[in-house]
PDB file as gemmi writes it, atoms N, CA and C in Angstrom:
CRYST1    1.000    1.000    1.000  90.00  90.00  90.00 P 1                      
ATOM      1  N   UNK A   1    -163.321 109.135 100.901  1.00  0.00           N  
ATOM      2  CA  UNK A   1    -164.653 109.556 101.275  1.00  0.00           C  
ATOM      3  C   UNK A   1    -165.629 109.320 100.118  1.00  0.00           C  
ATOM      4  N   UNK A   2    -165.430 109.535  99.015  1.00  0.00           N  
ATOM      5  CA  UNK A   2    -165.792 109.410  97.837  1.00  0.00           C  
ATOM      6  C   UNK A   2    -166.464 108.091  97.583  1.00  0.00           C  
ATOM      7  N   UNK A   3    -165.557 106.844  98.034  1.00  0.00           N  
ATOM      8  CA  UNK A   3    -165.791 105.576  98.236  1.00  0.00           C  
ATOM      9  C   UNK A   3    -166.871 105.049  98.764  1.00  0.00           C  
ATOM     10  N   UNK A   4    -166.766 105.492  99.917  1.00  0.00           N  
ATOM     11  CA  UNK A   4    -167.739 105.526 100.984  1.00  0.00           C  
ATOM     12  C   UNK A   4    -169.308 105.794 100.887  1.00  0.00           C  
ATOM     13  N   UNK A   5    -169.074 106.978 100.088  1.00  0.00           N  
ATOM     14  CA  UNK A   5    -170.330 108.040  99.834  1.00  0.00           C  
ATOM     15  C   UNK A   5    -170.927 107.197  98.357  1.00  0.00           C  
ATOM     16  N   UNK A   6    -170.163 106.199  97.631  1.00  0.00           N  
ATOM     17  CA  UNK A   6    -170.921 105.747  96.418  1.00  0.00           C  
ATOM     18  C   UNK A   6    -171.219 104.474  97.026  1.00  0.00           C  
ATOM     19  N   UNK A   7    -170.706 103.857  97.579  1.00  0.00           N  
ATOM     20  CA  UNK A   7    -170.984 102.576  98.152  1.00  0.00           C  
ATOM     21  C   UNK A   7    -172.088 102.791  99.082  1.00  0.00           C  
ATOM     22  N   UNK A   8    -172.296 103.625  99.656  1.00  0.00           N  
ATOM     23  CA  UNK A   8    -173.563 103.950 100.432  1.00  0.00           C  
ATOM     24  C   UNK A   8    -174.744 104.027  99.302  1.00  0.00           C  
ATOM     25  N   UNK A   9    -174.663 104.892  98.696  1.00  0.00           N  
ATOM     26  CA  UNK A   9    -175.345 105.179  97.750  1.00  0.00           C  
ATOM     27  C   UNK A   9    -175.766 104.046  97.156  1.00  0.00           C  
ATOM     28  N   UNK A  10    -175.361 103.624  96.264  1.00  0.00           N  
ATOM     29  CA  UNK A  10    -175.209 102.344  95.556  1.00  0.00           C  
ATOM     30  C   UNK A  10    -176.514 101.131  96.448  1.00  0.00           C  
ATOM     31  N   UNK A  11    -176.261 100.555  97.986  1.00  0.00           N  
ATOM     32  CA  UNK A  11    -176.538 100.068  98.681  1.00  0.00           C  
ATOM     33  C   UNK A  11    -177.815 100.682  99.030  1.00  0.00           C  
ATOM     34  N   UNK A  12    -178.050 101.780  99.430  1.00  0.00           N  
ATOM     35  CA  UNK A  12    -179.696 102.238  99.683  1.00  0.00           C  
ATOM     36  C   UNK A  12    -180.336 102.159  97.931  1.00  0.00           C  
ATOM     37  N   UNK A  13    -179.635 102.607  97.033  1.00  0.00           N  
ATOM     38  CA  UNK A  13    -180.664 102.760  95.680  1.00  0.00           C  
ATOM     39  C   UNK A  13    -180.808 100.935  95.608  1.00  0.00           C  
ATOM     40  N   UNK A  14    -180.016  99.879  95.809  1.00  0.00           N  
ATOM     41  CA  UNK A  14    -180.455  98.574  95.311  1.00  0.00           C  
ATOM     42  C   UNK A  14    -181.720  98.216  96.641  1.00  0.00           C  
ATOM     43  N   UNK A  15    -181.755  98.665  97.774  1.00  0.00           N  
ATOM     44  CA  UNK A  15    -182.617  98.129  99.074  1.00  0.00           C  
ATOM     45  C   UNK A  15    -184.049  98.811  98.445  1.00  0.00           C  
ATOM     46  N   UNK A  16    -183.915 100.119  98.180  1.00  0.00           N  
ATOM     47  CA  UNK A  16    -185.148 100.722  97.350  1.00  0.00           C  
ATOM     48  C   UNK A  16    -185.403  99.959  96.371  1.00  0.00           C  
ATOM     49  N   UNK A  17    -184.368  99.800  95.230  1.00  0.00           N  
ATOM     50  CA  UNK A  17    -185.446  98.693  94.323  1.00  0.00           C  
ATOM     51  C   UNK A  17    -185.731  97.394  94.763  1.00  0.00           C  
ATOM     52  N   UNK A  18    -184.919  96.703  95.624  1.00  0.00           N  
ATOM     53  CA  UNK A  18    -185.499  95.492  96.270  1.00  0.00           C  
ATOM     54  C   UNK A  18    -186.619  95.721  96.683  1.00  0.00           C  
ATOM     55  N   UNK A  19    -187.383  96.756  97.660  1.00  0.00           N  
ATOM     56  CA  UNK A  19    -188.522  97.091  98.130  1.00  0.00           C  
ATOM     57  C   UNK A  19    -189.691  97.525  97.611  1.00  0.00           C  
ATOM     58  N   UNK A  20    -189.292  98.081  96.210  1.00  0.00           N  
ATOM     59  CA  UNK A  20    -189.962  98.907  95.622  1.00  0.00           C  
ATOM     60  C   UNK A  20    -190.706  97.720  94.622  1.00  0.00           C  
ATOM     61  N   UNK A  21    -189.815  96.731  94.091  1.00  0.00           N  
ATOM     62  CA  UNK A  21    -190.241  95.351  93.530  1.00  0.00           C  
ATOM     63  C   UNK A  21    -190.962  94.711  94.284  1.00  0.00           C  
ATOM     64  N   UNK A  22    -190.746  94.317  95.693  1.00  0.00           N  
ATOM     65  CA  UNK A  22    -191.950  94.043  96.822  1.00  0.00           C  
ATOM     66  C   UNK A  22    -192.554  94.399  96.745  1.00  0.00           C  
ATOM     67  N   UNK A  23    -193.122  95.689  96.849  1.00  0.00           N  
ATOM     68  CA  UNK A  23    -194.249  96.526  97.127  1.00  0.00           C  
ATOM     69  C   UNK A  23    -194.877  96.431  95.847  1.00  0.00           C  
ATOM     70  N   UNK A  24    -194.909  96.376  94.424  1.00  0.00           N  
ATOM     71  CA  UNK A  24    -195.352  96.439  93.142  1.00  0.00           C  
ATOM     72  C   UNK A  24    -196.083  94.850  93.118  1.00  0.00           C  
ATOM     73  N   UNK A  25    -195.258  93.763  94.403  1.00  0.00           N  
ATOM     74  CA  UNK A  25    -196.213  92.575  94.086  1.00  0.00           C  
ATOM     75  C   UNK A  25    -196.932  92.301  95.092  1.00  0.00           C  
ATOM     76  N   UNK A  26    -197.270  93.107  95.774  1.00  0.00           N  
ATOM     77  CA  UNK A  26    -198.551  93.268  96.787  1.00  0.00           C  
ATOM     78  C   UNK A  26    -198.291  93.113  97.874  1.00  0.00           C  
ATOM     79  N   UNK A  27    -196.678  92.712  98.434  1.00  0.00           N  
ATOM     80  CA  UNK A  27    -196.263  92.939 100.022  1.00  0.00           C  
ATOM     81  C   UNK A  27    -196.787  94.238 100.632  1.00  0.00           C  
ATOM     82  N   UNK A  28    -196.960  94.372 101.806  1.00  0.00           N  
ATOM     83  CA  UNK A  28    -196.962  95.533 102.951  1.00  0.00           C  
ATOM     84  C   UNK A  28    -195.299  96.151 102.889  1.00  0.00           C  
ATOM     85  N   UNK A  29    -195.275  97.175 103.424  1.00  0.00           N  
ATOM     86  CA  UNK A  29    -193.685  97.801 103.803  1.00  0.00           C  
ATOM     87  C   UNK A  29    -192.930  96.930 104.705  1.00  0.00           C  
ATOM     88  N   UNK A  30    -193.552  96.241 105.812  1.00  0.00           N  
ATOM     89  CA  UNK A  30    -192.932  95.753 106.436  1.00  0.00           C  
ATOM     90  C   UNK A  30    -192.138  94.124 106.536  1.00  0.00           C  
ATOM     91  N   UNK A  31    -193.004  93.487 105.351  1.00  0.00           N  
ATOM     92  CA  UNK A  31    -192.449  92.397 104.717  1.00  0.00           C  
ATOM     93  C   UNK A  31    -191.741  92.567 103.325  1.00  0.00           C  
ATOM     94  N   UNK A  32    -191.829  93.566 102.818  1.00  0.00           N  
ATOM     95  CA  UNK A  32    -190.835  94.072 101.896  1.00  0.00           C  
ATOM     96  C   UNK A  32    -189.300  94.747 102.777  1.00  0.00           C  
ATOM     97  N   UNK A  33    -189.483  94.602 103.273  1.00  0.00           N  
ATOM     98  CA  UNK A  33    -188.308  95.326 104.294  1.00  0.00           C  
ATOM     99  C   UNK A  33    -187.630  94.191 104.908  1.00  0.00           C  
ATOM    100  N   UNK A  34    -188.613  93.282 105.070  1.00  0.00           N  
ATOM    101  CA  UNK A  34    -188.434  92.312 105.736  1.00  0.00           C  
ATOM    102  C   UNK A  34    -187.288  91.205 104.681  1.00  0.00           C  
ATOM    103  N   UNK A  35    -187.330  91.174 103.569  1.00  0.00           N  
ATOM    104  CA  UNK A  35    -187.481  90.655 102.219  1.00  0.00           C  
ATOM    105  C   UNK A  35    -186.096  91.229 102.124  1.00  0.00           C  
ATOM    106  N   UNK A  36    -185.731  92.560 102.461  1.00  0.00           N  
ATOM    107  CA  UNK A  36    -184.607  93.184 101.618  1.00  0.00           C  
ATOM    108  C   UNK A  36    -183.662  92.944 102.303  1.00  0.00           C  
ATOM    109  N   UNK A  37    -184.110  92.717 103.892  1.00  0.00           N  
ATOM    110  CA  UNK A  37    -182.728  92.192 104.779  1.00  0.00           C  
ATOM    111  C   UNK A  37    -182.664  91.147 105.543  1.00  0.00           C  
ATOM    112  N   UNK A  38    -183.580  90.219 105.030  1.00  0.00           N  
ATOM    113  CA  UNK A  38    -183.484  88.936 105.287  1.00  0.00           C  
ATOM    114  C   UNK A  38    -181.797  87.912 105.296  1.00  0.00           C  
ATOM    115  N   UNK A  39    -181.432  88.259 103.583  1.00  0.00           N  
ATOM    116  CA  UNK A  39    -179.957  87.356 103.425  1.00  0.00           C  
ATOM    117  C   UNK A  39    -178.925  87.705 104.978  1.00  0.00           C  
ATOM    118  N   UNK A  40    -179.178  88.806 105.452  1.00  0.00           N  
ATOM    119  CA  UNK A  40    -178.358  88.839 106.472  1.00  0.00           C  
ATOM    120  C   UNK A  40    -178.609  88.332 108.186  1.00  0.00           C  
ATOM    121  N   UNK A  41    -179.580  87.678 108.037  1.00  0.00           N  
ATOM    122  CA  UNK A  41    -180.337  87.114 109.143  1.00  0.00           C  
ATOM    123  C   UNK A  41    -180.303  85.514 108.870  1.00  0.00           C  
ATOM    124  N   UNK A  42    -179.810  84.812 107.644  1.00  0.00           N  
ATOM    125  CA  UNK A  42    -179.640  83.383 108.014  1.00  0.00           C  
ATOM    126  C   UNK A  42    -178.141  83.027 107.818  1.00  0.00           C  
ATOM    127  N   UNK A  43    -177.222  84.814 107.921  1.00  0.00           N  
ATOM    128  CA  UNK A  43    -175.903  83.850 107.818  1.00  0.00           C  
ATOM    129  C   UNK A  43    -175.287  83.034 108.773  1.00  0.00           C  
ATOM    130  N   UNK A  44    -174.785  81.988 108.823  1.00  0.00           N  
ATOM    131  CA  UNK A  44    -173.608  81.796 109.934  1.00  0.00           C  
ATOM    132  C   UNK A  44    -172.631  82.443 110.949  1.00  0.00           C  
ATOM    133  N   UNK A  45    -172.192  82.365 111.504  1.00  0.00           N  
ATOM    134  CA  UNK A  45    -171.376  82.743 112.397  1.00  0.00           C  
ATOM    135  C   UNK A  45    -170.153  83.204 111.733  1.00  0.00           C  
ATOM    136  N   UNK A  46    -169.585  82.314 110.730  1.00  0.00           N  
ATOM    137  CA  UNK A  46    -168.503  82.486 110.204  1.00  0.00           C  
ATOM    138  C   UNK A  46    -168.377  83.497 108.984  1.00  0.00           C  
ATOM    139  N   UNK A  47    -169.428  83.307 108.589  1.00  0.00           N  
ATOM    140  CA  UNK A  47    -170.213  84.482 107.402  1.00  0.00           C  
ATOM    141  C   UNK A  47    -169.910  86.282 108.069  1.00  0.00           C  
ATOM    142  N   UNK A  48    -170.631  85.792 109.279  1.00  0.00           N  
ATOM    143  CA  UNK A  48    -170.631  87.323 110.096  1.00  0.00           C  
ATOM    144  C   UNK A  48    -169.528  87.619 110.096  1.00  0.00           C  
ATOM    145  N   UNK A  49    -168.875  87.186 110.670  1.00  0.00           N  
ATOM    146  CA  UNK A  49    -167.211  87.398 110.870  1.00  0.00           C  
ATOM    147  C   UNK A  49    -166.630  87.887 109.709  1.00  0.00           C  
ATOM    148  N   UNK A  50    -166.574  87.099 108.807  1.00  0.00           N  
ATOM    149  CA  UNK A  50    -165.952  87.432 107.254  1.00  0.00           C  
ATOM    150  C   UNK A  50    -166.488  88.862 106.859  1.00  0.00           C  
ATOM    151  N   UNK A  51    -167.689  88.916 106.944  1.00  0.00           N  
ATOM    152  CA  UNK A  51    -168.635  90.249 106.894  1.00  0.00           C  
ATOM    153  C   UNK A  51    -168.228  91.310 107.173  1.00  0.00           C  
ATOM    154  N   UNK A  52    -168.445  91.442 108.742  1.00  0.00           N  
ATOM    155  CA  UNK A  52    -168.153  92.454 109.599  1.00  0.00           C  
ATOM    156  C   UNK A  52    -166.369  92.339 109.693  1.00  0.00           C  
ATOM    157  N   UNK A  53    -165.164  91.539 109.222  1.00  0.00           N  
ATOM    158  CA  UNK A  53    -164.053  91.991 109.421  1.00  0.00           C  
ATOM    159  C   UNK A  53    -163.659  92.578 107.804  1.00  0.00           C  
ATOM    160  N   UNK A  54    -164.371  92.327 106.840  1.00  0.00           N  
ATOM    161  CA  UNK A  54    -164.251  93.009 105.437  1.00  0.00           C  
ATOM    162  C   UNK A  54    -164.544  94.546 105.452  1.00  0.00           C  
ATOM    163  N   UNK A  55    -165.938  94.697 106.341  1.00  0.00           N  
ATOM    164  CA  UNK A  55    -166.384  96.041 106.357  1.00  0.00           C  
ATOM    165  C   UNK A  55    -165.169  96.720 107.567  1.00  0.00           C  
ATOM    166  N   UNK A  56    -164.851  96.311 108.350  1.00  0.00           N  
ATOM    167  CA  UNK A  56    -164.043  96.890 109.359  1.00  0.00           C  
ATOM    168  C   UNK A  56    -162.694  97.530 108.491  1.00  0.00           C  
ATOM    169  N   UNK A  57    -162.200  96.708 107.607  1.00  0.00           N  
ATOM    170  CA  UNK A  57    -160.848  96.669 106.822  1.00  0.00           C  
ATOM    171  C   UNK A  57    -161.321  97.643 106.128  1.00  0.00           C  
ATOM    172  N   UNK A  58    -161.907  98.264 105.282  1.00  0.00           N  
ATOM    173  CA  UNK A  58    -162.633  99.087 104.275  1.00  0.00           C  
ATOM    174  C   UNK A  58    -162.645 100.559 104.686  1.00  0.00           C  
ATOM    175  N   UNK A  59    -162.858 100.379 106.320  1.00  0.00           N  
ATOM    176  CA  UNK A  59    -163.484 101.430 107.209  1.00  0.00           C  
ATOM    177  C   UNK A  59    -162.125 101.935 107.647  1.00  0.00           C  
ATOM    178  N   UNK A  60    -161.370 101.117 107.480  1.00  0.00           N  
ATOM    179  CA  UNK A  60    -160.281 101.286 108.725  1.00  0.00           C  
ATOM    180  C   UNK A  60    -158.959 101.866 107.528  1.00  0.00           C  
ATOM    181  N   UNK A  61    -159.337 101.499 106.248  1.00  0.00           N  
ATOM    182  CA  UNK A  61    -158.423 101.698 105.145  1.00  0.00           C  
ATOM    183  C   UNK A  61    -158.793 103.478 104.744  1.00  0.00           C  
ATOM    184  N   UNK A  62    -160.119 103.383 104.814  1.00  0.00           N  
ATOM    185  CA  UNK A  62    -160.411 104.933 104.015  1.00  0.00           C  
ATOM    186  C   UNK A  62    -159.969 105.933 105.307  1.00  0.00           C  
ATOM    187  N   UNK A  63    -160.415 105.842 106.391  1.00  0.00           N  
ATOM    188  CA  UNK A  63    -160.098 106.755 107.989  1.00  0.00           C  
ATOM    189  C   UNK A  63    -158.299 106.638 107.698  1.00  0.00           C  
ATOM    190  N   UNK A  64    -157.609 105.480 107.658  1.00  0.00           N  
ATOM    191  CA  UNK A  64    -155.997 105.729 107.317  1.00  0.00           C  
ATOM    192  C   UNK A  64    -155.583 106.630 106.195  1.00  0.00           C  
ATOM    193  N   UNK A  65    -156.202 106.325 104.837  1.00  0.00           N  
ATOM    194  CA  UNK A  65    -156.308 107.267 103.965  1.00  0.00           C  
ATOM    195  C   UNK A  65    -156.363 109.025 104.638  1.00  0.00           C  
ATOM    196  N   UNK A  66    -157.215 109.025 104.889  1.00  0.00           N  
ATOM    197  CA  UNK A  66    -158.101 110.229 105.576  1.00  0.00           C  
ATOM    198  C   UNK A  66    -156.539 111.017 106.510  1.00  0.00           C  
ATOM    199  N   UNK A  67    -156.419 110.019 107.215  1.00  0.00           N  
ATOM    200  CA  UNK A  67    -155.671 110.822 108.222  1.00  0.00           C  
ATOM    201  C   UNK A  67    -154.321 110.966 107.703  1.00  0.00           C  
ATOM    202  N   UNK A  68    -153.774 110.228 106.544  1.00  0.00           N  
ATOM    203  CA  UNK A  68    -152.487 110.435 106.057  1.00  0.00           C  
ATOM    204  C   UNK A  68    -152.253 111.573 104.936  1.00  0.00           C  
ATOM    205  N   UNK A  69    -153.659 111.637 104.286  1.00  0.00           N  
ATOM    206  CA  UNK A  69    -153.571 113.375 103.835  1.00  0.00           C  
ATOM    207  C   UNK A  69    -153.350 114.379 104.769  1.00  0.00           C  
ATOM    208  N   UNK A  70    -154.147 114.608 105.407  1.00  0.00           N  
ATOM    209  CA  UNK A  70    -154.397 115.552 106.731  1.00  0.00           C  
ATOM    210  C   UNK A  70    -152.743 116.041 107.181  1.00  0.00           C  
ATOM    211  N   UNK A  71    -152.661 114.945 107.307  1.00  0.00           N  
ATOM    212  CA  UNK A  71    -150.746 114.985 107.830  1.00  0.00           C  
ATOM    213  C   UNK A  71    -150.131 115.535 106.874  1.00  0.00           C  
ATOM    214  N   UNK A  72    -149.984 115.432 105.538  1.00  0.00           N  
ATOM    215  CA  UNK A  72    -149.468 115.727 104.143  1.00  0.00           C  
ATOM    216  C   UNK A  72    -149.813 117.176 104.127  1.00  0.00           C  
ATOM    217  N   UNK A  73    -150.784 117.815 104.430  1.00  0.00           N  
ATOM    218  CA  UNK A  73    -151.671 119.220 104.204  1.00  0.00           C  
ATOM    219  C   UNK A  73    -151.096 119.811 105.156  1.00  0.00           C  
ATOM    220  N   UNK A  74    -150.097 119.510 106.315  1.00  0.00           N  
ATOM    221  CA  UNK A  74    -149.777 120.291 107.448  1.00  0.00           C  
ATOM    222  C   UNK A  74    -148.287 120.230 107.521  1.00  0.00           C  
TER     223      UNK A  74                                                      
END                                                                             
């Protein structure tokens, strides 16, 4: 959970300074926003995939984690 909760973290504080650097050079919010999640709008198909089955594995590793304490505690 721990993991999870810094990697989140981590990921909104870099989108804030991505935005926050936008906004300091005279973008609007909405092209600074635009700006911060752009790289994920010209990947490939195959990109996505790699993407979304890395984050799935990650997700699917900490919830196994998760539930194999739980079991251990009982």
């Amino acid at each position: 959970m721990k993991i999870i909760g810094v990697s989140l973290l981590l990921f909104g504080s870099l989108i804030a300074l991505s935005v926050g650097i936008d906004l300091f050079q005279g973008t609007n919010v909405l092209q600074a926003l635009y700006n911060a999640l752009s790289p994920f709008r010209v990947m490939e198909v195959a990109e996505l995939f790699v993407l979304f089955s890395l984050l799935f594995f990650f997700f699917a590793e900490s919830l196994y984690l998760i539930l194999k304490k739980r079991q251990q505690k009982q």
